[in-house]
N, C-alpha and C positions, 0 to 999 in steps of 0.2 A: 258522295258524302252521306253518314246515316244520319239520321236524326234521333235522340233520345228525348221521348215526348211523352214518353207512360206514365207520368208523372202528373201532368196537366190536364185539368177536364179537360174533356171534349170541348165544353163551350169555350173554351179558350186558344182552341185549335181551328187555323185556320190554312186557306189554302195563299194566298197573298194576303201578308202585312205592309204595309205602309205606314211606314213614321213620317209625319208630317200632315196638316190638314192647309198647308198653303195653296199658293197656286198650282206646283208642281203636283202635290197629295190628290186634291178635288180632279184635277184633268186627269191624271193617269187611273184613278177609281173609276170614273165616270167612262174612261174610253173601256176600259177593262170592260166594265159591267152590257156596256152597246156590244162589244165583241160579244162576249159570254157569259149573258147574264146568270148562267147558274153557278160562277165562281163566287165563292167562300173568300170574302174579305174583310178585312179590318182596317180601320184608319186609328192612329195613335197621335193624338195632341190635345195636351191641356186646355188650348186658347176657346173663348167660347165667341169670340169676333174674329172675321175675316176682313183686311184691309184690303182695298187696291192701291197697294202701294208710288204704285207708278202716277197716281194721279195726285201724290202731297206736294211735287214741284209747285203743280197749279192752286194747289191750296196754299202755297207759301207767296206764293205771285198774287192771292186773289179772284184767281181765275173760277176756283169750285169748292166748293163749301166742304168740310168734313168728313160732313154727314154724308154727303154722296159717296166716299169713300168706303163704307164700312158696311158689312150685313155678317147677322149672327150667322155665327158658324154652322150652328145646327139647321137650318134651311137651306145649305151647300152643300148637306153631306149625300150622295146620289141613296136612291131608294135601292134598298138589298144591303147595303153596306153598316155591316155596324162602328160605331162610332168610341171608342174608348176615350172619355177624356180624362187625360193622366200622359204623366210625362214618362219618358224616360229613361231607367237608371246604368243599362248597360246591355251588351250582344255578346253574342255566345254564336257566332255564327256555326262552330263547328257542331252543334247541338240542332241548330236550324230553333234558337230561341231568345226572345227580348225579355229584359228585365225589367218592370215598370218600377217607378219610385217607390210605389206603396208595397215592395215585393211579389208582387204577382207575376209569373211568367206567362210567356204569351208565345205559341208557336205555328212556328209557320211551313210551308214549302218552297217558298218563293218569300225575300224580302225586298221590298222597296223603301232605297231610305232617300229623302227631302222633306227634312225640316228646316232648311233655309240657313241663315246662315245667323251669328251673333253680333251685337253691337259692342263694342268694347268699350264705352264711356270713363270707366273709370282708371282705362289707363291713360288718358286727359287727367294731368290732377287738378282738383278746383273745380270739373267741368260739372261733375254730379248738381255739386252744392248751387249754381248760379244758373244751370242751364232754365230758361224760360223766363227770366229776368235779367237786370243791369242789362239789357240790350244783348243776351245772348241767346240764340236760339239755333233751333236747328230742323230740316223737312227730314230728315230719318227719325223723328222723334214724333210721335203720335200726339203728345201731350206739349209740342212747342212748336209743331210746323204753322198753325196757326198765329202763333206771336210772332213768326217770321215777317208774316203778314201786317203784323202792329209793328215790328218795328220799322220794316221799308217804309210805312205810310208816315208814323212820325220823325224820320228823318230828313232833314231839310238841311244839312251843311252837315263838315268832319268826315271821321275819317270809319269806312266801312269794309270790315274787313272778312272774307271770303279763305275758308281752311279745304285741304283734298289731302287725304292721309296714304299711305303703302299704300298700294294695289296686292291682292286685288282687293277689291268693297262692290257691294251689287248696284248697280246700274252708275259706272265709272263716271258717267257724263250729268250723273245728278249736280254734282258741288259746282259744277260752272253753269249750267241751265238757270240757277238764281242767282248768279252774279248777273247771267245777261236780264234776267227778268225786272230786277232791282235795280239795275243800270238805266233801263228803257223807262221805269216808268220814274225816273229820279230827273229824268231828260224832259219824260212831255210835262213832268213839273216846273221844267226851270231850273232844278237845285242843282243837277248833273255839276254843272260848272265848278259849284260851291262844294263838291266831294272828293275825295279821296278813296277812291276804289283798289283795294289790293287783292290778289288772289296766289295766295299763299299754297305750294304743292310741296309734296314731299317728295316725287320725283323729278323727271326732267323733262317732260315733254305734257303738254296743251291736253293730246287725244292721245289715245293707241294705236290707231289706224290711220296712218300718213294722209293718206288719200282724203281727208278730209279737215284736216288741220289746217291749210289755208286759209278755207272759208270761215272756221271758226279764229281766226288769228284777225281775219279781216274785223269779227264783230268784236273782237279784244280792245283793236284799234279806236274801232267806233266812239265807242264808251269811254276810249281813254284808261283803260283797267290796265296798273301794275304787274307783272306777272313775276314772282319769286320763287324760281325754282328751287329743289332741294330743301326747303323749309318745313320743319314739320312739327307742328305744334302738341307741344308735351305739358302745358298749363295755364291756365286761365286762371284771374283775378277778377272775378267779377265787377267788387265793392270797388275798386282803382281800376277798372276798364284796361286791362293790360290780358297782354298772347305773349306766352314765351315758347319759342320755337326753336329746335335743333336746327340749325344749318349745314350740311355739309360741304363744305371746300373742292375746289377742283383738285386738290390731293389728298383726298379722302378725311381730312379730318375736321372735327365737329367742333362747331363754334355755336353758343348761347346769342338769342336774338331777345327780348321785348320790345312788342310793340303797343301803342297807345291806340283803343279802338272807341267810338260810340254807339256801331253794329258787328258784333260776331257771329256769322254762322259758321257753326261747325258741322263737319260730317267727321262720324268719330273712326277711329280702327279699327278694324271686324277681321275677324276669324269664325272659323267652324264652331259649333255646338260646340264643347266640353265635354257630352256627352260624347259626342264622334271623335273629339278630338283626342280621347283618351282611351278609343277604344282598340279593337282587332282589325277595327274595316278601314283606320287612319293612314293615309301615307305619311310621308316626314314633313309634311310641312302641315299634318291635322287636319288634311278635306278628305272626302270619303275618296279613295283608291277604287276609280273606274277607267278601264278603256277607253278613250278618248270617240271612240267608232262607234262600239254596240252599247256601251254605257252598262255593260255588267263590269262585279269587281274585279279586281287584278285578279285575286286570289282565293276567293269564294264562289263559287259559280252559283251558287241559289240567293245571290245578293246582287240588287243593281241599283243602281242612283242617279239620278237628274237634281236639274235645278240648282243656288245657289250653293249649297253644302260639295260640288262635286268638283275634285281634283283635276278637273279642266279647264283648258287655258281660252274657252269661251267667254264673251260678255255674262256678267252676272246679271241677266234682265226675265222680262215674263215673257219680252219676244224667246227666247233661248228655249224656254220653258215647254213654247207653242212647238219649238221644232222640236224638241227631246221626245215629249211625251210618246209621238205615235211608236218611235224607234225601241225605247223601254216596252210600251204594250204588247208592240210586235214580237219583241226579242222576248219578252215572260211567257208570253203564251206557245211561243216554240220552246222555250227552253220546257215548260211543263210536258210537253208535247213531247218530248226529244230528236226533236227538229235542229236542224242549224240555227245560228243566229245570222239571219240573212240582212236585217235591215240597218244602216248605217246612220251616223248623226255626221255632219258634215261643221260642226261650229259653230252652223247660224247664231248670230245676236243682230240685234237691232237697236239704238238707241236716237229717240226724235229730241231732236236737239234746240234748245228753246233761244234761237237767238232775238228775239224781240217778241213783242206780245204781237201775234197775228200770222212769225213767219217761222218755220224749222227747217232744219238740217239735218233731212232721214237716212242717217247711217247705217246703213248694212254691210253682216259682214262675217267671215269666216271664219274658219281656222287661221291662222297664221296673216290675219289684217286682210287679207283678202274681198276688196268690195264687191258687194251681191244686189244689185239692188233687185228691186220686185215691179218697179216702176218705170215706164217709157219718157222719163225728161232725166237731168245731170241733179242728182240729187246729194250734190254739193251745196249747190244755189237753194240761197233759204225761200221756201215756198209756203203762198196760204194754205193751196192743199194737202201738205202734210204737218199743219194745225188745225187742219180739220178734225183727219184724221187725231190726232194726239190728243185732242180735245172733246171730240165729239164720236167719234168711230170707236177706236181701241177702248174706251170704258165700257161700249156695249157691247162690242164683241166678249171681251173678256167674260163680263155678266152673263149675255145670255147665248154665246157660243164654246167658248174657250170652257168656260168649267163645267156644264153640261156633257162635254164631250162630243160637241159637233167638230165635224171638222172646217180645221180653219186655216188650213194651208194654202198659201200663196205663193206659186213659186219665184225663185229668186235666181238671179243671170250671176256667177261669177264674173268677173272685169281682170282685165290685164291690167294692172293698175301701176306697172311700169315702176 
C-alpha cells in the first residue's frame, strides 16, 4: 500500500498513530515506547481525564470514591509520545492518513485504532432528560454513577428496577454486579423484604459463559431478584417513574411493557464511535474489521485495533485489553519490520463478578465461552480473594503497571468446560 503524505508537514508525520488515549491507547504507546523507544508516535483524543472505568460499579455500591477513579490524561500520556488532543473526523486508510475535526490530517505508517467504544443514551427516549434524577441513574455514567449510590441508600421499600440492553456493551457483567451490590446491602438493612427487585435483559440468558451461570443464578436466587428476559427498555418517564420496554414473544413478536419503578439503573445501548462506524476500517455491524488472532485489519494491513471498538467476539473489559495489547505491539513492530505476524490473541476477557460486598465470581474466559482461569481454586465459588483483588489489586495494577507498560501477564489454564 503507498502512502500519499507530501502534502502534510513532517511534524504531522508520524511513524504509529493511535486513535484513542484509553486504556487500550496508553498500554499499547507505552509498551510500544519500552520496545522501541526511538518510534515516532502519536496519540489522538480529545478527552483531558482518564477514567478507570472498571472501578464505577464500586463507586455505584459505595465501595470508592470518584475521585479515585479519574487522573488527567495528560500525566498518562508515556514520555516521547506526542499527544494530539482533537478528535476525529475520518480515515483514509488507503492514503495511510486520519482526518482530524479541525481538518488537519495526520499520517502515519502504522495505525492503531481504540477509542473505545459509544454510549447510546439517546436512543432510551426520556433517558437524557431524567437520567441523574427522579431515581434514575446509571455506573456507565460519570456524572450519575454516584447517585447510584444516593439512590440505593435512600431506598427502603418498592419497587427497584435493574435494565441490560443488546450485547454486545463493555464489561457485559456490569448491569447485574449492582443489582447484586444493591440487593446485599438492601438485605443487611432490613428492607430486602420490603423490595421489589427486577432485572430486566434484552436477551435471553443471565451470562455468556455457561460455565458460570449457576453460580450467578444461585445469587439471583439469594436476593429474590425477578429475572425478565427479552425485555428491552426503549423509554423512561422520569416525572411518573415508569420503564417501557419492548418484549419479545417466544414467536418472535414484540409486545410494549410499562413498568412502575422508585429506582432505575440503566445501562444504555452502545455501539462503535460514529466515527468508525462510518468509516472504511467498519465491518457490517460498525466495529473496527480485525482478525480475531493478530488483531490487524481485515483489509488494510497498516491498520490494527484492540480494545472495545474491535469487531471481536471477546469480553469488552480492560482485562481483554491487558491480553490484546502485547499481541498488537508484537504484531506492529513486525509488521514495520516485515516480519510475520507471529503473535496471536486467544479471546482472553475477565469479568469479577460482584455477588455481595466482600465476595466475587472471577470469570475468565476465551474465545468461544471457554473458562481460563489464572487461579488454583473453582472460581465459580464466590471468593474474598477475588474482591481483593477487584478492589484493591486491579486499580493498582492498572495505575501503576498496566498503563506504564509493564508487563502484566498472568497466565491463564483453558478448562474443558463440558
Amino acid at each position: 500500500m503507498v502512502s500519499t503524505q507530501q502534502d502534510i508537514p513532517e511534524a504531522d508525520r508520524f511513524t504509529v498513530v493511535i486513535v484513542g488515549g484509553g486504556a487500550a491507547g496508553i498500554t499499547v504507546a507505552s509498551q510500544l515506547k519500552r520496545k522501541r523507544p526511538s518510534l515516532s508516535i502519536a496519540i489522538i483524543d480529545p478527552a483531558t481525564t482518564h477514567a478507570y472505568q472498571p472501578g464505577w460499579t464500586l463507586v455505584g455500591a459505595g465501595v470508592m470514591k470518584l475521585k479515585e477513579t479519574l487522573r488527567q490524561e495528560g500525566g498518562l500520556i508515556p514520555k516521547g509520545v506526542r499527544w494530539l488532543r482533537a478528535a476525529v473526523a475520518s480515515f483514509t486508510p488507503e492514503e495511510n492518513t486520519v482526518t482530524l475535526a479541525d481538518g488537519r490530517r495526520i499520517g502515519y505508517r502504522r495505525l492503531i485504532v481504540c477509542p473505545g467504544l459509544q454510549l447510546d443514551w439517546s436512543k432510551i427516549a426520556g433517558l437524557e432528560d431524567t437520567l441523574g434524577r427522579n431515581g434514575v441513574c446509571s455506573n456507565y455514567s460519570r456524572d450519575s454513577v454516584e447517585y447510584t449510590w444516593s439512590c440505593i441508600q435512600s431506598l427502603k421499600g418498592g419497587t427497584a428496577l435493574f435494565t441490560q440492553p443488546a450485547m454486545p456493551i463493555k464489561c457485559a457483567g456490569a448491569p447485574q454486579k449492582i443489582v447484586y451490590l444493591a440487593s446485599d446491602h438492601w438485605r443487611k438493612e432490613g428492607v430486602l423484604s420490603r423490595m421489589k427487585v427486577d432485572f430486566c435483559l434484552a436477551g435471553d440468558v443471565l451470562f455468556g459463559v455457561k460455565y458460570f451461570v449457576p453460580s450467578l443464578q444461585d445469587a439471583i436466587d439469594y436476593y429474590g431478584v425477578d429475572l425478565h428476559y427479552k425485555h428491552n427498555l426503549v423509554a423512561v418517564d422520569g416525572p411518573q417513574r415508569t420503564a417501557t420496554f419492548a418484549v419479545t414473544g417466544p414467536d418472535g413478536s414484540s409486545t410494549t411493557v410499562t413498568r412502575s419503578f422508585d429506582m432505575l439503573h440503566v445501562t444504555p445501548p452502545q455501539s462503535a464511535p460514529d466515527f468508525v462506524k462510518t468509516s472504511p476500517l467498519a465491518n457490517s455491524a460498525g466495529w473496527l474489521d480485525v482478525d480475531p488472532a493478530t488483531l490487524r485489519h481485515a483489509r488494510f494491513d497498516t491498520v490494527f485495533g484492540l480494545g472495545d471498538v474491535a469487531g471481536t467476539t471477546n469480553a469488552k473489559t480492560a482485562a481483554a485489553v491487558r491480553a490484546q495489547a502485547p499481541v498488537v505491539v508484537a504484531n506492529v513492530l513486525a509488521s514495520l519490520d516485515g516480519r510475520p505476524l507471529d503473535k496471536t490473541y486467544d479471546g482472553y476477557g475477565a469479568c469479577p463478578l460482584t455477588v455481595s460486598y466482600g465476595r466475587v465470581v472471577l470469570a475468565e474466559f476465551l474465545y468461544g465461552g471457554v473458562p481460563a482461569p489464572s487461579f488454583h481454586y473453582d472460581q465459580r465459588k464466590p471468593s474474598r480473594f477475588a474482591w481483593f483483588l477487584k478492589t484493591q489489586v486491579f486499580p493498582r495494577l492498572y495505575w501503576n503497571m498496566m498503563l506504564p507498560g509493564r508487563d502484566v501477564s498472568v497466565p491463564h489454564k483453558p478448562l474443558d468446560a463440558g
